[in-house]
C-alpha positions in Angstrom: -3.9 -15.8 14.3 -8.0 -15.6 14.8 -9.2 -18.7 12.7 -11.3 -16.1 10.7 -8.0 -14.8 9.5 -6.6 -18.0 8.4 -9.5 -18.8 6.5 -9.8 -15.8 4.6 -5.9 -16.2 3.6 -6.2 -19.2 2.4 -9.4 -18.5 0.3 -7.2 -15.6 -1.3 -4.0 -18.3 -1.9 -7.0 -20.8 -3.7 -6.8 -21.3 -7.2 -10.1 -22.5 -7.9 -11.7 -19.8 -5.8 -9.3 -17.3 -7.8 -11.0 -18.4 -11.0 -14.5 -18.8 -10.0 -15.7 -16.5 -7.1 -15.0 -13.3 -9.0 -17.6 -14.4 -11.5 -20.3 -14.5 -8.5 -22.5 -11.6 -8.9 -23.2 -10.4 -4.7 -19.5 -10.6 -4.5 -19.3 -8.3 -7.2 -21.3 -6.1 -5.7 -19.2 -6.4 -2.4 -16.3 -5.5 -3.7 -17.4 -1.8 -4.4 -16.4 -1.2 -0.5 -12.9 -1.1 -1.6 -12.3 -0.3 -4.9 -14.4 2.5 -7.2 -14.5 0.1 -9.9 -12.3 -1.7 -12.1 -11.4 0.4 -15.1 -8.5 3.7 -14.9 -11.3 6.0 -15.2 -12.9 4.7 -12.0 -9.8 5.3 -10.1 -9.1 8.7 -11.8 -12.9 10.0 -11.1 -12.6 8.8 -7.1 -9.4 10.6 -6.8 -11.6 13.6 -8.6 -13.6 13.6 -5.7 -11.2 13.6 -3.1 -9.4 16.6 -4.0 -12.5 18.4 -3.3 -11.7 17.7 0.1 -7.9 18.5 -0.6 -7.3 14.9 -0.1 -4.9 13.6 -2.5 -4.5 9.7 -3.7 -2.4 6.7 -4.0 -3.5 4.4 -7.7 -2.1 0.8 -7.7 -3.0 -1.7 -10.8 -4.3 -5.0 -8.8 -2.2 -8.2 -10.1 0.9 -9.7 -9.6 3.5 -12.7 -10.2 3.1 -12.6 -14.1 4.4 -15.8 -16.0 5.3 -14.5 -19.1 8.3 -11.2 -19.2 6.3 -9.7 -22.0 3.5 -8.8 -19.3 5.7 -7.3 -18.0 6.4 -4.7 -20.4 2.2 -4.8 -21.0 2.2 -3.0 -17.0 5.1 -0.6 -17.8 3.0 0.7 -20.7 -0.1 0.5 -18.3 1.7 3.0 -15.7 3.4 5.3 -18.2 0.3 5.9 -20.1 -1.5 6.2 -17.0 0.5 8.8 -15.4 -0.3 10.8 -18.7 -3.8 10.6 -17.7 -3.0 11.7 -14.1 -1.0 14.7 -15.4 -3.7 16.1 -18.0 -6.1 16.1 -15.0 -3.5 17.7 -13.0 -4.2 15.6 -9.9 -1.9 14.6 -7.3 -2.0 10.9 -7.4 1.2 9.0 -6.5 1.4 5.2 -7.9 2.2 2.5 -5.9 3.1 -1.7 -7.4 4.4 -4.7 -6.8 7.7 -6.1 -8.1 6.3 -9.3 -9.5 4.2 -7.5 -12.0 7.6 -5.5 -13.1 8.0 -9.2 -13.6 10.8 -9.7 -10.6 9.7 -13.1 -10.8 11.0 -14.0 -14.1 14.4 -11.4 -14.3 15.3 -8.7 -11.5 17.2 -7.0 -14.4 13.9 -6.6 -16.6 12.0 -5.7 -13.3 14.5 -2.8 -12.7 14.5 -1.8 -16.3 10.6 -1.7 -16.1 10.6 0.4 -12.5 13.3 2.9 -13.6 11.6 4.1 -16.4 8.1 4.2 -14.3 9.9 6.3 -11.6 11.5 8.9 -14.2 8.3 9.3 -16.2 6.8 10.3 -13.0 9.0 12.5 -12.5 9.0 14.1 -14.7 5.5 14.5 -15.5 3.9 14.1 -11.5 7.1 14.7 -9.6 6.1 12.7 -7.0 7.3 9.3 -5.7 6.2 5.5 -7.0 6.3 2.9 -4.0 7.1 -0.4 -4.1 4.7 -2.6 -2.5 5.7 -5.5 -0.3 4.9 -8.9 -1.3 5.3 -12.5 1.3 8.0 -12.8 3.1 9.9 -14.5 0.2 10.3 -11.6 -1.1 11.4 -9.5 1.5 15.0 -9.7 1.3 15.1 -9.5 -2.6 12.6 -6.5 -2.2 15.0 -4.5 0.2 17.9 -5.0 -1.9 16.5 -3.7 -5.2 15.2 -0.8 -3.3 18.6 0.0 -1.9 20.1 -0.2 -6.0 16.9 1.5 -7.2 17.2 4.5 -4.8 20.9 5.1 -5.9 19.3 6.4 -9.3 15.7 7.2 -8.8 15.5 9.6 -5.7 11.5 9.2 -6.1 11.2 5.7 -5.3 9.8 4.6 -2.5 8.8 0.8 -0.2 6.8 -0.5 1.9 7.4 -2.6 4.9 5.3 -4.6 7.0 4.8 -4.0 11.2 3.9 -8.1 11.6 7.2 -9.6 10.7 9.8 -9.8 13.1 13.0 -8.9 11.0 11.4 -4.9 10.0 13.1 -3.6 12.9 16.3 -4.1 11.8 15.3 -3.6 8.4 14.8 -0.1 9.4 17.9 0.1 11.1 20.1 -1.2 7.9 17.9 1.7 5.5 17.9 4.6 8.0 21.1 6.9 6.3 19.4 6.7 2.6 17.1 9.1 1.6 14.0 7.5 2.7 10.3 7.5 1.7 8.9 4.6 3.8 5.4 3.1 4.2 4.7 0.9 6.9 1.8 -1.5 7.3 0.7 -3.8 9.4 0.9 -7.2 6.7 -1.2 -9.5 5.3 0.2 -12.6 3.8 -0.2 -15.8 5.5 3.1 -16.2 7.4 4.8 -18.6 9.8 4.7 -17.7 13.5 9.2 -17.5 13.4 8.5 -14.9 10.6 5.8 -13.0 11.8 3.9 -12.0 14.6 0.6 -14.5 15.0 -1.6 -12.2 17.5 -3.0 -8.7 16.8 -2.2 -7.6 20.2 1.5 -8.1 19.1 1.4 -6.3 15.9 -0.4 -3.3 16.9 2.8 -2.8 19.9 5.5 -3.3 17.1 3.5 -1.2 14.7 3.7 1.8 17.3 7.1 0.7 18.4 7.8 1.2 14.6 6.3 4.1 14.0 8.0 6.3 17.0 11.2 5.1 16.2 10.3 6.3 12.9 9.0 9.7 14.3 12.6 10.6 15.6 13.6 9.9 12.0 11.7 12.2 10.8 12.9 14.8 13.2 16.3 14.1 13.0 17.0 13.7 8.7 13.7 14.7 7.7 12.7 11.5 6.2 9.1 10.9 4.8 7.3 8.1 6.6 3.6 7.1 5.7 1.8 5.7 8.4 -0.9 2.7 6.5 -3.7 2.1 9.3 -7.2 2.5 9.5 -6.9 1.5 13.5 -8.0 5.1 15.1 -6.6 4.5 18.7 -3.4 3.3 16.9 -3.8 6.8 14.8 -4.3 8.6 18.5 -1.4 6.9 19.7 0.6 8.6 17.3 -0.7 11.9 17.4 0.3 11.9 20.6 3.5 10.9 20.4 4.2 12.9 18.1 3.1 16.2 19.8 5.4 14.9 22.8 8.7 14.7 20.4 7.4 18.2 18.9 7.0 17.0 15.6 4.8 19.2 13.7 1.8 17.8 12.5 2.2 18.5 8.8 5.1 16.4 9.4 3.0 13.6 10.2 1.2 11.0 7.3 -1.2 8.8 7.1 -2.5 6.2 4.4 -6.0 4.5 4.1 -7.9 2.6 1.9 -10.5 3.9 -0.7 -14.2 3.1 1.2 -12.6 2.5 5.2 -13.4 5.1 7.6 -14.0 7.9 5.0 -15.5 10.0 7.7 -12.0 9.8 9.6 -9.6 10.1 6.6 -11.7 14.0 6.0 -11.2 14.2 9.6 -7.3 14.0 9.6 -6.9 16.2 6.5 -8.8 19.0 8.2 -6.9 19.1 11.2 -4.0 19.7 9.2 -2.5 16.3 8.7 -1.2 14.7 5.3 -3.8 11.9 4.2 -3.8 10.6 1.0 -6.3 7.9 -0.1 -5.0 4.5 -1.7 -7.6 3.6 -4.9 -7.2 0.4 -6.2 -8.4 -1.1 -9.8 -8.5 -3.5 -12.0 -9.6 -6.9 -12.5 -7.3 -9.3 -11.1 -8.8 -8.2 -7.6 -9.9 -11.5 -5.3 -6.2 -11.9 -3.6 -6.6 -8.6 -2.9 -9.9 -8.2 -1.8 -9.5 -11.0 0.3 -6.6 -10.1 2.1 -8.3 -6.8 3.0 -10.8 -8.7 4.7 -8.3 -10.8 6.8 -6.6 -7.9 7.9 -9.9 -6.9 9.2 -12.4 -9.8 9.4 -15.3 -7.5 11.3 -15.1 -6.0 7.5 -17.2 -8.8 6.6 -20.7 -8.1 8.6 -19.8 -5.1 7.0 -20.4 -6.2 3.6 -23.2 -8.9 4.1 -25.0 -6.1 5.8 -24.7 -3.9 3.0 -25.5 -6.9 0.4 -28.6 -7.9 2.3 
């Protein structure tokens, strides 16, 4: 792991710069790169926008690990009333959150209370899917298992996993026969090197690896697999793979940011292939934010440049 990259992971695990670097006003004004702003309607004018270019979106509510169940039921509310919103505009946004602000930290049973009424609302209003969002690694195992009990009575719910740790190969081995809707990143949580791959070179080969056994998936059952990557040879790698299989391209999806490689995400969906663009809001944003930089730390010049 790049020094860079362990830096900026531990800046996002530090209390102190949790509570005060939010506050500093250029970083403020960074974090506009990746995220329209902070409030629901930010997110719901973005994804306004991008169905102009018939690109549809992803909303997640930044935050997680409550301490208290009753926040928990505050973020149920927060996504039912929100997927009102996303109906009476008629958009096609899916939702996508973390366990831990279900609170999955405090009681799995309240967490799966809180998720199964999410899923049904949207439903029934959107009729689209809500994706669990992978957390550290010690979650992992937990996060598997309540996705194998959720999907037995929520046929819209769907996970995430993560390219960079070793065990998602046979992850996906023990979930291929359900009904799948699958995500798969590349990770960024500050692991051990027995957990998770330490070198870039490594994860981009098992993210590909990944990803073609996924393509026969598809093929075979039909499952939906979302591929999360802004890397555009990893993208070409796929394509191509994909055309040698014979899987059609409207088969194929593809996940990016809001604000990274906008150019390329209006690229994809006019050639024909699914994009949908993930929006984030919200104000408990810094873990986050930081995390996006360490998955890419060239992101950085990015934003200086644009600061300066």
């Amino acid at each position: 792991m790049s020094l860079s990259r362990s830096v900026l992971l531990w800046m996002s695990e530090n209390k102190w710069m949790q509570n005060n670097v939010p506050r500093w006003w250029f970083v403020r004004k960074a974090v506009k790169k990746f995220m329209p702003g902070e409030s629901v309607e930010d997110a719901l004018n973005a994804a306004q926008n991008f169905s102009a270019y018939n690109i549809p979106t992803v909303f997640t509510k930044l935050g997680e690990n409550i301490t208290q169940i009753s926040e928990a039921a505050v973020v149920r509310d927060h996504y039912l009333r929100l997927i009102n919103k996303i109906s009476e505009r008629k958009l096609d946004v899916e939702i996508s959150l973390k366990l831990t602000q279900l609170g999955f930290d405090l009681s799995e049973e309240e967490a799966f209370k809180n998720f199964s009424v999410i899923a049904k609302h949207a439903k029934e209003k959107l009729g689209n899917t809500v994706f669990i969002d992978m957390e550290g690694s010690a979650y992992t195992q937990r996060t598997i298992d309540f996705y194998k009990r959720i999907k037995l009575e929520h046929s819209n719910a769907g996970l995430c996993l993560q390219a960079y740790l070793r065990r998602t190969d046979n992850d996906l081995n023990e979930l291929f026969g359900i009904s799948l809707s699958l995500r798969l990143v590349k990770g960024a949580y500050k692991e051990p090197r027995e957990i998770a791959l330490p070198e870039k070179w490594e994860v981009d080969r098992n993210y590909f690896d990944l990803s073609s056994k996924m393509m026969n998936e598809i093929k075979k059952n039909g499952e939906r697999i979302i591929y999360a990557t802004h890397d555009q040879k990893l993208i070409a790698k796929i394509i191509e793979e994909s055309k040698k299989i014979g899987l059609p391209k409207e088969k194929l999806e593809f996940q990016m940011l809001y604000g990274i490689k906008t150019p390329l995400q209006k690229q994809l969906a006019k050639e024909g292939y699914k994009i949908r663009v993930l929006i984030s809001y919200g104000e408990s944003w810094y873990p986050w934010y930081v995390r996006r930089l360490a998955e890419r730390p060239a992101n950085i010049w990015f934003v200086l440049k644009n600061l300066f």
